[in-house]
C-alpha positions in Angstrom: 12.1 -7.6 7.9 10.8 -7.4 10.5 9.9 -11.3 10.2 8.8 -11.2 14.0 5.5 -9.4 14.1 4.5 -9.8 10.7 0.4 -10.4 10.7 -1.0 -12.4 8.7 -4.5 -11.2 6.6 -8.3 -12.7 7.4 -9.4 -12.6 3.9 -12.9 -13.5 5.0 -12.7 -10.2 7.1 -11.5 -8.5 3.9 -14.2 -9.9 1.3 -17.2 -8.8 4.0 -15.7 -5.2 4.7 -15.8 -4.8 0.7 -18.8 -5.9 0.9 -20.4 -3.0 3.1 -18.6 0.5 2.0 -20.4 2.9 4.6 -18.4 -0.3 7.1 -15.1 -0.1 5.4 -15.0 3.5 5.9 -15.8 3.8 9.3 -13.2 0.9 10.4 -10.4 1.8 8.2 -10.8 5.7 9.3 -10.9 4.5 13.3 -7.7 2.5 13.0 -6.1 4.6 11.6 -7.2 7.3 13.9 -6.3 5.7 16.5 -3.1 4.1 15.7 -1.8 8.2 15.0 -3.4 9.1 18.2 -1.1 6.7 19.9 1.7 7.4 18.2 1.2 10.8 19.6 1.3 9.4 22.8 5.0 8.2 22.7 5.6 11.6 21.5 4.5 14.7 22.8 3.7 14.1 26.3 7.4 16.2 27.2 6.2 18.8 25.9 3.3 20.0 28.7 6.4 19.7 31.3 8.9 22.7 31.5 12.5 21.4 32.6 12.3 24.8 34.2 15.9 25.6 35.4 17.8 23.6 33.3 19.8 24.7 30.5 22.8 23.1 28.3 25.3 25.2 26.7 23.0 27.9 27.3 20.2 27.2 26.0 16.5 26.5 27.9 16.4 22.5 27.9 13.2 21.9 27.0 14.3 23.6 23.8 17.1 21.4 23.8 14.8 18.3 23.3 12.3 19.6 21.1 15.6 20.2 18.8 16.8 16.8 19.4 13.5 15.2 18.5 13.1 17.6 15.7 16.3 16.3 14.3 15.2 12.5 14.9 11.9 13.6 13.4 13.7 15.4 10.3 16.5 12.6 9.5 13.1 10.3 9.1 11.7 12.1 6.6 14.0 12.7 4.5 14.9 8.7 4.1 11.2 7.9 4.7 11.1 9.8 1.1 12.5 6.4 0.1 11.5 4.1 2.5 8.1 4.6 2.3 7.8 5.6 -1.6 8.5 1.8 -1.7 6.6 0.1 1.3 5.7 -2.8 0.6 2.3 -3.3 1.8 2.2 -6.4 3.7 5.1 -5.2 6.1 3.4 -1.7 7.0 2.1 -3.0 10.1 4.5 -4.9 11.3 6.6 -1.8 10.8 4.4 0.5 13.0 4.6 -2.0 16.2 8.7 -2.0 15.3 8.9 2.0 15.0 6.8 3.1 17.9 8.0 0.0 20.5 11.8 1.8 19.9 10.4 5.2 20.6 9.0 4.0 23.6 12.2 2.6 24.7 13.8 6.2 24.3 11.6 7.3 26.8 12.4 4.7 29.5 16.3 5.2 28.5 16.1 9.0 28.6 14.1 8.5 32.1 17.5 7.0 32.9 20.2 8.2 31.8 20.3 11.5 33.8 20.9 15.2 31.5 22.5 16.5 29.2 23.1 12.8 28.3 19.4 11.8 27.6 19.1 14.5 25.1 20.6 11.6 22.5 17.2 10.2 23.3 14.9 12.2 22.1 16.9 12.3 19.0 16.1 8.8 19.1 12.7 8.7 19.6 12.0 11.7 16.5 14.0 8.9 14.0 11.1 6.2 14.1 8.0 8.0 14.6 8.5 10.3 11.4 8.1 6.9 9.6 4.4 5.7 11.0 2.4 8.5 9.3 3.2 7.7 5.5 2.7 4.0 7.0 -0.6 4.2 8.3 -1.7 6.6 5.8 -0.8 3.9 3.0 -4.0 2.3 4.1 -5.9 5.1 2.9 -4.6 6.7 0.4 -6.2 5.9 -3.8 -10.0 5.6 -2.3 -13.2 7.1 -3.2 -13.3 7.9 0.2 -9.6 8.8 0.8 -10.1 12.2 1.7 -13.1 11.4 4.3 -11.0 8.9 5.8 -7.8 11.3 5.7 -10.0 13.8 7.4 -10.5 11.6 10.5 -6.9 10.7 10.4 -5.7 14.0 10.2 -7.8 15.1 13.1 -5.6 13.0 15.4 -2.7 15.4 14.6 -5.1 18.1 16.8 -6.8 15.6 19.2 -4.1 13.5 20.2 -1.8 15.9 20.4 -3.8 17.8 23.2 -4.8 14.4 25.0 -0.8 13.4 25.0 -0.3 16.9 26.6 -3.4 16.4 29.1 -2.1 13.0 30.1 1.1 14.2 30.9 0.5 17.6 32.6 -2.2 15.3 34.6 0.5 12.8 35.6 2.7 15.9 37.0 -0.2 17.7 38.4 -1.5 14.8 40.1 0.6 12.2 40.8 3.7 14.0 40.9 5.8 12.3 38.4 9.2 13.7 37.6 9.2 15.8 33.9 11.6 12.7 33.7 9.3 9.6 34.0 6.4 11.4 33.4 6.9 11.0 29.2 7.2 6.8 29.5 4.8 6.5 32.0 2.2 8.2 29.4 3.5 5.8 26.7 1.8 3.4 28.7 -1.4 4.3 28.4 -1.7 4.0 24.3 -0.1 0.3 24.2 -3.0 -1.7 24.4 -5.3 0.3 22.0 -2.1 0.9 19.5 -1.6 -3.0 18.9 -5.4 -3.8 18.9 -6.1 -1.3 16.1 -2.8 -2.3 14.1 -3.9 -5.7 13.8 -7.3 -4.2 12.6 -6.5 -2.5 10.2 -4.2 -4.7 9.3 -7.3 -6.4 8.0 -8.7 -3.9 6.0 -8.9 -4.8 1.8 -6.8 -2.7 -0.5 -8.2 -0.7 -2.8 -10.9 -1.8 -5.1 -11.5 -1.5 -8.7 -13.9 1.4 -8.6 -11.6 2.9 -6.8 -8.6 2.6 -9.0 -10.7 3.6 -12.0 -11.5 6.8 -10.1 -7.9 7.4 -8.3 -5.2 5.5 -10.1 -3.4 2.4 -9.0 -1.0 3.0 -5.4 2.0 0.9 -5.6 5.3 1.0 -4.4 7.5 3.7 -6.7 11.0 2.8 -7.8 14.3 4.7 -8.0 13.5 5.5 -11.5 9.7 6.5 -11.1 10.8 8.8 -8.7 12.9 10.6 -10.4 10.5 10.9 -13.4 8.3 12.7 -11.3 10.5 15.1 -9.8 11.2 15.9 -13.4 7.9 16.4 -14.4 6.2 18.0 -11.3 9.1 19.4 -9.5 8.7 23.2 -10.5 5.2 22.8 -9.7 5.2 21.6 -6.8 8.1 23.6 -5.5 5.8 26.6 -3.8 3.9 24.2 -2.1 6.9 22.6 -0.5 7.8 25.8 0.6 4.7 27.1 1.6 4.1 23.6 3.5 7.8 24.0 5.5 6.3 27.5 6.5 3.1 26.1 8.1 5.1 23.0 9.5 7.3 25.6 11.3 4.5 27.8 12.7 2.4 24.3 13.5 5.0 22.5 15.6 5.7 25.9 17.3 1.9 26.0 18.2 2.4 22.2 19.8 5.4 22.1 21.2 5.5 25.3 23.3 1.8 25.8 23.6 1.9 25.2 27.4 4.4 28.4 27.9 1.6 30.9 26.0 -1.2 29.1 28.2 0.5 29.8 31.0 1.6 33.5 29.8 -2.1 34.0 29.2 -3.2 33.1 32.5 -3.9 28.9 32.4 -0.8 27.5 33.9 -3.1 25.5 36.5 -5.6 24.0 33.8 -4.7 20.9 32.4 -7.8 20.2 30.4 -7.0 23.1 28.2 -4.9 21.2 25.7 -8.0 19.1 24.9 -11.0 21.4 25.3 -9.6 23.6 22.6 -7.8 20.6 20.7 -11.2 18.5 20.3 -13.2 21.5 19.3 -10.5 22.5 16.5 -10.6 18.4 15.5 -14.5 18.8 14.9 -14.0 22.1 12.4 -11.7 20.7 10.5 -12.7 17.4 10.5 -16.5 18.8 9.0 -14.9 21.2 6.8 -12.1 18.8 5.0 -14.2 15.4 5.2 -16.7 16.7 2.7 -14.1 17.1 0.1 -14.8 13.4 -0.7 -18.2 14.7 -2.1 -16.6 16.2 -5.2 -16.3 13.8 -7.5 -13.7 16.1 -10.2 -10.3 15.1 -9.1 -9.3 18.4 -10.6 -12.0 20.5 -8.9 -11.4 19.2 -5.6 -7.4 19.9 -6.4 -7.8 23.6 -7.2 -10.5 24.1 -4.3 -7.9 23.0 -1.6 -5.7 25.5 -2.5 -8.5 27.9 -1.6 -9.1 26.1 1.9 -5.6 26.8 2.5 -5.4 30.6 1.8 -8.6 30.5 3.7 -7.1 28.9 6.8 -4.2 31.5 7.1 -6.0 34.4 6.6 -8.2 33.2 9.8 -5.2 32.7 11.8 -4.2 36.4 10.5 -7.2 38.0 11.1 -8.0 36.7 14.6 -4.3 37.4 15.4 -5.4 40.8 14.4 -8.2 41.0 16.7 -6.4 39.9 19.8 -3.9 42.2 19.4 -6.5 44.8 19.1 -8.4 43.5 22.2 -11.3 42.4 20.0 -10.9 39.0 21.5 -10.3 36.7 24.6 -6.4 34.7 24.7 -9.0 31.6 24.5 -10.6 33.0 21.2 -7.5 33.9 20.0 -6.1 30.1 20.0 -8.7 28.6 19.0 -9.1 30.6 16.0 -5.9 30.9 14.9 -5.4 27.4 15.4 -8.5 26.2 13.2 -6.9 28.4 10.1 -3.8 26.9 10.8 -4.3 23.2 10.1 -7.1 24.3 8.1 -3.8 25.7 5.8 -2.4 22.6 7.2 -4.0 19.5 7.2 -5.3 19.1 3.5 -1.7 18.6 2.6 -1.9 15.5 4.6 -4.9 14.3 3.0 -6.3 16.0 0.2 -3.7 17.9 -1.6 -1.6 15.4 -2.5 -4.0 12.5 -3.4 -6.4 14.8 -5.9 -2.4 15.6 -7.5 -1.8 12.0 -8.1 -5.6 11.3 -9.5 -5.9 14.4 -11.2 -2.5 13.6 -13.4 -3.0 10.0 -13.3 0.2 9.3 -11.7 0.4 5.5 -10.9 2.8 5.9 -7.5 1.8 6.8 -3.7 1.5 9.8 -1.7 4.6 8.8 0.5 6.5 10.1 -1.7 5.7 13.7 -2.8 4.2 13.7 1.2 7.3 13.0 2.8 9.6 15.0 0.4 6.9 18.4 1.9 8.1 17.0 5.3 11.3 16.6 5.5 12.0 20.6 4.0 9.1 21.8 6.4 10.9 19.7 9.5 14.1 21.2 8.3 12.3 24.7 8.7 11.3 23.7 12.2 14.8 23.2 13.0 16.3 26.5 11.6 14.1 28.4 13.5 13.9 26.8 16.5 18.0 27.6 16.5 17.9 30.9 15.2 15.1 31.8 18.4 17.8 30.4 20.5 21.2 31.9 19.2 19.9 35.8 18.2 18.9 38.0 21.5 15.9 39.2 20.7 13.6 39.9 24.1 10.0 38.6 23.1 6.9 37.1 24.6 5.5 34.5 23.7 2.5 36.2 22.5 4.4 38.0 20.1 5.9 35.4 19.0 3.2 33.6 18.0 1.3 36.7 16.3 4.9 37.3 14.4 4.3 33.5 12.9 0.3 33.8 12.5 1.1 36.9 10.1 4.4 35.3 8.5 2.4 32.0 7.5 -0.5 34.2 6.3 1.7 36.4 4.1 4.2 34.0 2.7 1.4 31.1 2.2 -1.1 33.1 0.1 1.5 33.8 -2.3 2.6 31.3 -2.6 -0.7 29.1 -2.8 -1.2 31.7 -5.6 1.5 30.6 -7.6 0.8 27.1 -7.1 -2.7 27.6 -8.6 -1.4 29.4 -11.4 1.4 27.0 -11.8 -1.1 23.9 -12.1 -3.5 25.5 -14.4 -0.9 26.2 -16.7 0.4 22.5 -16.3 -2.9 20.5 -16.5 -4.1 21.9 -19.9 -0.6 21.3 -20.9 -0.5 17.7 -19.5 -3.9 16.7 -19.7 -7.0 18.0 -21.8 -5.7 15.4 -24.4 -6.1 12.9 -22.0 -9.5 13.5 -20.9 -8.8 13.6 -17.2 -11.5 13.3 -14.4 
């Protein structure tokens, strides 16, 4: 499966990118860059249209499909916490082209199929795409350089997500497309790049030695490896599950209804917005996370990113703060508390987890343990996003958003703080006889 589109590998492509490391990082970490950029493109376009006027048993329809795809996006993770724990990886790329050519097809069906009907196809454009990260990401993950190259990835969770918004407010604004069309026509535009870079990085050579020695061997976990590290590492990592659902919640908020607080704050008309502020918060935390790949302590670099986190959700508290107090513009205001927030965010996605698995030694991948934090924090998303819809409370949107800023800030540096103690505890326990980098 899926026999089709599998690639075959130019080994004489792979023996010269080994060959020249400062290469191999730079093409690995643009594939995969962006390959998630385009997936983001088959995505989140919707979400800069409003559906204004439309409801379905009650509730705002734009909510509706954020729900739905939510759902889709959800149900993925949960079996992509088998699925991709054992990926084989010769079929990952094959697998992307599969996943995202369906979700595209949603998009053309829900342009269709007229409302409330087309809600069933959002649903069904959430189910593949929660796949494509722990697919692309497989290509990174047990390098010297995985967290520099993670960095760059992760970045296109802010970038793209602000270009997918600006293509498709710029379709409505300009063009006139219907909120209807508007989400396959902007599919359209991340084809061609999506299957050049796939078949790139198809190319790219797995890990080397050095970097096994360094990061432990990444290979496909089975049924019974699994559960051996849930037995082991589940209490510890427990507060960071929880603490990742709880940043999930807030983050997806700050995408998916990000055009209502422009537009409450005065920049319903701008659609370069999205990715004037998006491309600046990509460049912070790109130059703040990327030089985690300078520390050459697996453990050091572990217990540090628990630090980054803390320090990412007190920004997004403390410039919260100073809006509210009319220290600060709306603009300010968004970008910081957007910087802390996948500053909290993003090293789960591509430091936190892979200094884990080096630090114990734990011979497995990150798809795993990654996509177990996802599915709970997509679950999160979902709860909330319901119980906005179901309890009467009058709000704006600003309030909202401060109300999350300060929940995330409170609830994640306690927990962080219990993680940290947790993993002290565990890693004299587990590994000072061991002699662990």
């Amino acid at each position: 499966m899926p026999a089709t589109i599998s690639f075959t590998q130019n080994n004489n492509s792979s023996v010269k990118l080994n060959r020249q490391p400062l290469l191999l990082v730079i093409y690995i970490s643009l594939c995969a860059f962006v390959i998630y950029s385009c997936m983001y493109g088959f995505r989140k376009p919707y979400t800069a249209a409003t559906y204004n006027n439309i409801f379905f048993l009650g509730i705002s329809y734009k909510v509706c499909l954020v729900i739905a795809q939510v759902l889709g996006y959800m149900c993925s993770k949960f079996y992509g916490i088998k699925f991709i724990s054992g990926m084989k990886p010769e079929l990952r790329s094959a697998y992307i082209l599969l996943f995202i050519g369906i979700a595209w097809a949603s998009l053309l069906l829900f342009a269709i199929i007229p409302p409330p009907y087309n809600i069933i196809c959002m649903f069904i454009n959430g189910l593949p795409l929660g796949m494509v990260f722990g697919l692309v990401f497989g290509f990174i993950e047990g390098r010297k350089t995985t967290e520099l190259m993670g960095a760059i990835l992760a970045t296109s969770f802010i970038f793209a997500s602000g270009l997918a918004k600006t293509i498709g407010k710029w379709l409505i604004l300009q063009f006139n497309f219907s909120d209807w069309w508007m989400p396959f026509t902007a599919g359209a535009f991340f084809v061609v790049p999506l299957c050049i870079c796939v078949k790139l990085l198809h190319q790219a050579p797995p890990p080397g030695a050095d970097d096994i020695a360094q990061r432990t061997i990444r290979k496909p976990m089975t049924a019974a490896e699994r559960k051996q590290f849930i037995r082991q590492f589940g209490l510890a990592i427990a507060p960071i599950i929880f603490a990742y659902a709880v940043f999930t919640i807030v983050r997806d908020f700050v995408e998916d209804f990000a055009n209502e607080l422009w537009i409450e704050t005065g920049f319903q008309n701008n659609a370069g917005i999205f990715a004037q502020t998006s491309t600046a918060i990509a460049l912070i935390t790109l130059a703040i996370i990327a030089g985690f790949f300078l520390i050459k302590s697996n453990y050091k670099a572990f217990r540090l990113s628990h630090f980054l986190i803390m320090a990412g959700v007190l920004l997004s508290a403390v410039s919260t703060f100073c809006f509210n107090s009319h220290f600060i513009s709306p603009f300010t205001w968004m970008l910081l508390s957007t910087t802390g927030l996948y500053l909290a965010y993003l090293p789960f996605n591509c430091v936190y987890f892979e200094r884990m698995l080096a630090t114990y030694k734990i011979n497995g991948n990150i798809g795993f343990v990654m996509y177990i934090a996802d599915a709970f924090g997509y679950l999160g998303t979902v709860a909330v996003l319901l119980i906005k819809e179901f309890i009467p409370i009058q709000y704006s949107w600003i309030n909202f958003f401060s109300f999350l800023f300060y929940t995330a800030a409170i609830i994640g540096v306690i927990l962080i703080i219990v993680s940290l103690s947790t993993h002290s505890k565990l890693y004299k326990n587990l590994c000072n006889k061991n002699q662990p980098s």
